[in-house]
N, C-alpha and C positions, 0 to 999 in steps of 0.2 A: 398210344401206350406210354405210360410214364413212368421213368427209370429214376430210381431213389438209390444216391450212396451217403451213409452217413459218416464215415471215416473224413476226417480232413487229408486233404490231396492237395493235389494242385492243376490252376486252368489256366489259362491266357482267354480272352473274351477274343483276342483277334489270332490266335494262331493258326485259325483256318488259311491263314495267309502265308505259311510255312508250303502248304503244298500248293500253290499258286506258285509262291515266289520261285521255290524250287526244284518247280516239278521234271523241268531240263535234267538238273545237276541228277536228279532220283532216278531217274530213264536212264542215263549214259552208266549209273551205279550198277543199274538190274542187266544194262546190256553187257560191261564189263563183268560183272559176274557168273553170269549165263555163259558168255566166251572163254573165263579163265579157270573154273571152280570145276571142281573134279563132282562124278553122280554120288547122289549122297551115299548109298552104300558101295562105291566103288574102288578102287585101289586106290593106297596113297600114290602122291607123287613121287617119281623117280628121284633117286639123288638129285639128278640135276637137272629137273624141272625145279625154277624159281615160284614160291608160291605169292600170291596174292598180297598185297600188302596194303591195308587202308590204313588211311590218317583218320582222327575226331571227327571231322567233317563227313568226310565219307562214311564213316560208319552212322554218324545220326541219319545222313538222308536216305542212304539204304535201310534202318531202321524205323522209318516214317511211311515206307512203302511196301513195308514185308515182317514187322512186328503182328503175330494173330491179335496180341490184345490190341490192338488198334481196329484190326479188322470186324470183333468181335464189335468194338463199341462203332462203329461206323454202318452196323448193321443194327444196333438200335436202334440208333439214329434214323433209319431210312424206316424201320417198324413204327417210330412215332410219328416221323411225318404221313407213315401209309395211316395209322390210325385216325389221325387229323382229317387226312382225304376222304378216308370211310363213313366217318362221322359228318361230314359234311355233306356226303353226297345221301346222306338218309332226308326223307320227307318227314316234316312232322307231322303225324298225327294225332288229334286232339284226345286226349285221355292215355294214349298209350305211350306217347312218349314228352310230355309234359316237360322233361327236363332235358331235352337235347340240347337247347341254347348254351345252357350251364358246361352240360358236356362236352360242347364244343369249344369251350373256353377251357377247358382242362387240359382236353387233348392238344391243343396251339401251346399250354403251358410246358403239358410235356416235353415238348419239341426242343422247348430251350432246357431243361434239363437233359435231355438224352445230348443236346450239343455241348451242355457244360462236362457232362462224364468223356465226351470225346476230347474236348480241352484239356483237360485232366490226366485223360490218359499217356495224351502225345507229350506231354509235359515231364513226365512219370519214367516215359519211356526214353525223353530225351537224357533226362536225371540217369536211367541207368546204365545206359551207353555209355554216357562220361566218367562214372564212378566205377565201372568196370574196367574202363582203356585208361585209367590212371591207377589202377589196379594193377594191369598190365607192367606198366614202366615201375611200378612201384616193387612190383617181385624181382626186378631187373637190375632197378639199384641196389636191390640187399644182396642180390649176386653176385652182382661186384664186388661190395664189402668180405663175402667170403672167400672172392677167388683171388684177393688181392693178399686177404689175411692168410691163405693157404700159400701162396708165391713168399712170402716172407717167412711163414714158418720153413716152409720148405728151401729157403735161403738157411736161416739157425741150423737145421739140420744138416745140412750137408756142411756147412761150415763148425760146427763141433766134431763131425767126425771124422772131418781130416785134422782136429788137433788132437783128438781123443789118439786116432792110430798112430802121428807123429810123437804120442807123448810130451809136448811141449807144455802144458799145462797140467796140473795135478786138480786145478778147480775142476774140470771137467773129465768126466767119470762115462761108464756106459750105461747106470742110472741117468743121467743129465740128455744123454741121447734118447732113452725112453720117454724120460720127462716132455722132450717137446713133440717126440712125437706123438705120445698120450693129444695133443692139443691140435697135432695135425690131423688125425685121425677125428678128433671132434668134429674140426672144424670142414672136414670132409664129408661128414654125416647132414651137416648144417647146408652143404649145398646144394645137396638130394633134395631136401626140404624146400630149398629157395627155385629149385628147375621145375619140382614138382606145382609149386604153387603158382607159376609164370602157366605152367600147361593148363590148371586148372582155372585159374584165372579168364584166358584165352575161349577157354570152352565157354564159362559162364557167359562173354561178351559176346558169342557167335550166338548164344541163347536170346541174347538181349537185341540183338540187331534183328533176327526172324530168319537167319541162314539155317538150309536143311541139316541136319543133325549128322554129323561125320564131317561138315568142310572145313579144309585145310586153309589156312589165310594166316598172317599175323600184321604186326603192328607197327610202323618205322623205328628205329631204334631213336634214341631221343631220352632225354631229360626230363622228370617231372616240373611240371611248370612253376615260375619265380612270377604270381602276379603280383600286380602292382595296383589293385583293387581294393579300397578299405569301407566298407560300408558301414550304415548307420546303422542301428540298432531300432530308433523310433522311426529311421524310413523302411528299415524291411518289415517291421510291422504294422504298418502305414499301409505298404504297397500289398502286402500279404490278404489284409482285411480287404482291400479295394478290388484285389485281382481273384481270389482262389474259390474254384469253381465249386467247392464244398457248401459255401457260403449262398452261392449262386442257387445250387440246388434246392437247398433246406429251405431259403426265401420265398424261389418258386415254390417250391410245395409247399409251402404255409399259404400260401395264394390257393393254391391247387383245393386244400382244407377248408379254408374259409369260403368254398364257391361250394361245398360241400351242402352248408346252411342253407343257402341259396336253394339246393338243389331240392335238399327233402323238404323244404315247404313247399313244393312243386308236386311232390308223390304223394299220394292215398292210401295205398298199399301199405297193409300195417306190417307185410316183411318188403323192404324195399332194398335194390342194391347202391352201393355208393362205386364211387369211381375206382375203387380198390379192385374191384369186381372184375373191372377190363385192365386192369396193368399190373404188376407183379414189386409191388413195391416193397413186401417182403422177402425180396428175392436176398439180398445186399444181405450179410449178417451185420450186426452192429460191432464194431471193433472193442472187446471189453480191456478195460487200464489193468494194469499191475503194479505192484507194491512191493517186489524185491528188494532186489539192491540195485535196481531203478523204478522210481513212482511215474508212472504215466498213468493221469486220466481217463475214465473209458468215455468213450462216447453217448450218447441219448439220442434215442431212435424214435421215430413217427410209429403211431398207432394209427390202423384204420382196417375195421374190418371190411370183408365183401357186403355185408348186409346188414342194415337196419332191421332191428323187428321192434315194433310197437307203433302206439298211436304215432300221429304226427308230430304232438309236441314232445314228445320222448324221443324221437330221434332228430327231431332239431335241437335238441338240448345236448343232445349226446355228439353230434357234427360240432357245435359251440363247446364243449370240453375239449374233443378232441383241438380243435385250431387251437384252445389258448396251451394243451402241450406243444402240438406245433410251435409257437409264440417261443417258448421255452426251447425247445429243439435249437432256433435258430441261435436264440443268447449264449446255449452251452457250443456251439459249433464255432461262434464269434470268440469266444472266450479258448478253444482250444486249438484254434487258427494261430490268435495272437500269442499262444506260448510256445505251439510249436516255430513259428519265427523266432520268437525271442531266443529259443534255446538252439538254433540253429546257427544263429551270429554269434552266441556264448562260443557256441562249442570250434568256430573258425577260430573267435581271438583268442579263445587259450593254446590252436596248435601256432597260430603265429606268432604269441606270446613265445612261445619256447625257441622259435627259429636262433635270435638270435646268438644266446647263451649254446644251445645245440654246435650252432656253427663255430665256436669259438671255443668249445671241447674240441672238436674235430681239428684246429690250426693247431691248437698246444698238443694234441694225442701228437697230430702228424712231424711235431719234432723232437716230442721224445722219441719215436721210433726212430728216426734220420740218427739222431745223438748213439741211439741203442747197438743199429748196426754198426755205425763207426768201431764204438770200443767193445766189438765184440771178439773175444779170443785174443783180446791186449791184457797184458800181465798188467794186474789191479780194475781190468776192464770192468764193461758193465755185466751185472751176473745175470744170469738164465733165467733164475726165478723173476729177477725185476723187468726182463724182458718180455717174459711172459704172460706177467700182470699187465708189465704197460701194451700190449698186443692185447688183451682181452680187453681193456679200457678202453682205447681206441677203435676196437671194431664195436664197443655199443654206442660211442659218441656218434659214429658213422649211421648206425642204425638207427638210432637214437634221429639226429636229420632227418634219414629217410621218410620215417616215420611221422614227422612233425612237417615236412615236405608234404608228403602224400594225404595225412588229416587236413591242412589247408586248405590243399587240390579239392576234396572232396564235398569238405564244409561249405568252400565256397557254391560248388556245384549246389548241395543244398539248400542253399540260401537262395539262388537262383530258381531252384523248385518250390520254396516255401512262398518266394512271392511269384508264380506262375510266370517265372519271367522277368518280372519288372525291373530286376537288378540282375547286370548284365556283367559275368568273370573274366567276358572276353576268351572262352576256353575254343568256341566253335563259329563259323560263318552263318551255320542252322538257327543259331541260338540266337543270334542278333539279329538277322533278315526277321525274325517274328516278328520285332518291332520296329518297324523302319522308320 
């Protein structure tokens, strides 16, 4: 059977060696889990039952042995080597199956497509594991910035209104105590937001790992990661065109096409089937581009019907059209390989572009505030309003990081997915045993 994706993805030709190498680490994962993780619809944990806690690592290797789409493509897989088997073990007979040779060459082809969609997948799946668990730390640290911004307004406020009641100042009014509470109150709302999107978060990466639906776990607390990783631009799109199983497939199946020819000058039969007939190559839909206010390319997808009808040379002519779209398939698949690389490494260097000016908001925010508290409630002190500004400044310089932190985290991750691997962020032990 032969499995057609035409969307560019991402493969590793050798990550079959991911569950080899780790198949130990994956076992102890599913028996630690099995021991520790509450029935999927069954009560949370008590107070003080401590819940589950995996690191990146554990979450990809338990995500390699319990993601369904893995499972899903790993059952292709076994459906095209069964087809291969079937085909082989047919007898030919003369007249009635004149094109089994051919077929049998198809089916062997399939086999390395249905392996490159499982490359693909595990790849896909690794990519989403990490981009979800820096997702995680990434809601974590904008929590911070609001509970620290809240601890400080909630310093201003109690500190104006012991001078508001003492009367010691006339600058400060019981307008001025509203005033910053107006800002505490925001900034209270802002954290709902930030707990809420850590839970959600959390959910989506239990989704991504293949955990039953309801289990409780999270994630070590920790810092979004500072690599120290600068990659090439003409080597991730180097390694991208060399590695990624999109390219793999569409190759194979232009092989797959061109044995097509082969085949119906072999048939008689003026309705004859082609190899469409026995595999589901329209299954895939074709990814189509948009033109918003982002242009992405669409895809180009293989034709190939179940059956020829017509004389013989009408459907050899017709197998020879279809290969040279094939032909064509493969150039626009090559072509939208190397952009989506290219635009994967863009979109790293510009969040690492801003790290450093980010971080350098963030040292000046953090002494205008130190300077703020000082002369707050000193006669000629610093005022409320400038206090408040400068506390709004500083908590987006903070976010502002976060955010330029976590696009990095991610970017890089993609880049890692764009070339199947081949460029390595350092984020996982999964991610490097690929290539050893």
């Amino acid at each position: 059977m032969i499995k057609m994706r035409a969307k560019p993805g991402l493969i590793n030709l050798a990550i079959p060696a991911i569950v080899a190498a780790l198949s130990l680490l994956a076992a102890r994962a599913d028996a630690a889990q099995t021991e520790d993780l509450p029935p999927p619809n069954g009560p949370a944990p008590a107070a003080n039952e401590q819940q589950p806690v995996f690191g990146l690592d554990e979450c990809i290797h338990m995500a390699l042995g319990k993601q369904p789409a893995l499972a899903a493509q790993q059952a292709s897989l076994a459906s095209a080597n069964t087809a291969a088997k079937g085909l082989n073990s047919l007898i030919k007979l003369p007249l009635l199956a004149s094109d089994l040779p051919i077929r049998r060459k198809q089916a062997c082809l399939g086999i390395a497509i249905a392996q490159a969609g499982l490359d693909q997948a595990q790849w896909e799946t690794i990519y989403s594991v990490t981009r979800l668990y820096f997702t995680v730390l990434y809601a974590r640290s904008q929590e911070k910035v609001v509970k620290d911004q809240i601890t400080r307004l909630q310093f201003y406020l109690d500190r104006v209104k012991e001078v508001v009641k003492s009367g010691a100042s006339r600058e400060y009014t019981e307008i001025t105590v509203d005033k910053i509470g107006i800002h505490l109150r925001l900034a209270e709302t802002r954290l709902v937001e930030a707990e809420e999107g850590e839970k959600r978060a959390t959910a989506a990466l239990g989704e991504a790992i293949g955990l039953e639906p309801g289990t409780c776990f999270s994630v070590p607390a920790g810092d979004l990661p500072d690599p120290h990783v600068t990659p090439c631009c003409s080597d991730v799109v180097a390694m991208a065109l060399a590695r990624r199983g999109e390219l793999v497939q569409v190759v194979t199946a232009s092989q797959v096409v061109e044995l097509e020819v082969a085949a119906q000058k072999k048939l008689f039969r003026p309705v004859a089937r082609t190899f469409a007939s026995g595999s589901d190559i329209h299954a895939r839909p074709v990814p189509q581009g948009h033109a918003n206010r982002e242009y992405w390319p669409g895809a180009t997808g293989l034709e190939m019907p179940t059956f020829f009808a017509g004389p013989k040379w009408a459907r050899v002519e017709r197998a020879r059209e279809l290969s040279a779209r094939a032909g064509a398939v493969v150039d626009k698949t090559r072509n939208l390989i190397a952009l989506e690389a290219e635009d994967a490494f863009l979109k790293w260097q510009e969040a690492a572009n801003k790290i450093p000016s980010a971080r350098q908001a963030v040292e000046a925010g953090d002494r205008v505030i130190a300077a703020a508290r000082k002369g707050l409630g000193e006669v000629g002190g610093t005022r409320v309003e400038d206090i408040l500004t400068s506390e709004g400044d500083f908590a987006r310089a903070q976010a502002t990081l976060n955010e330029a932190r976590y696009l990095q985290a991610i970017e890089l991750a993609a880049v890692q997915r764009v070339t199947a691997g081949g460029f390595d962020p350092g984020f996982a032990i999964a991610a490097v045993a690929a290539h050893p």
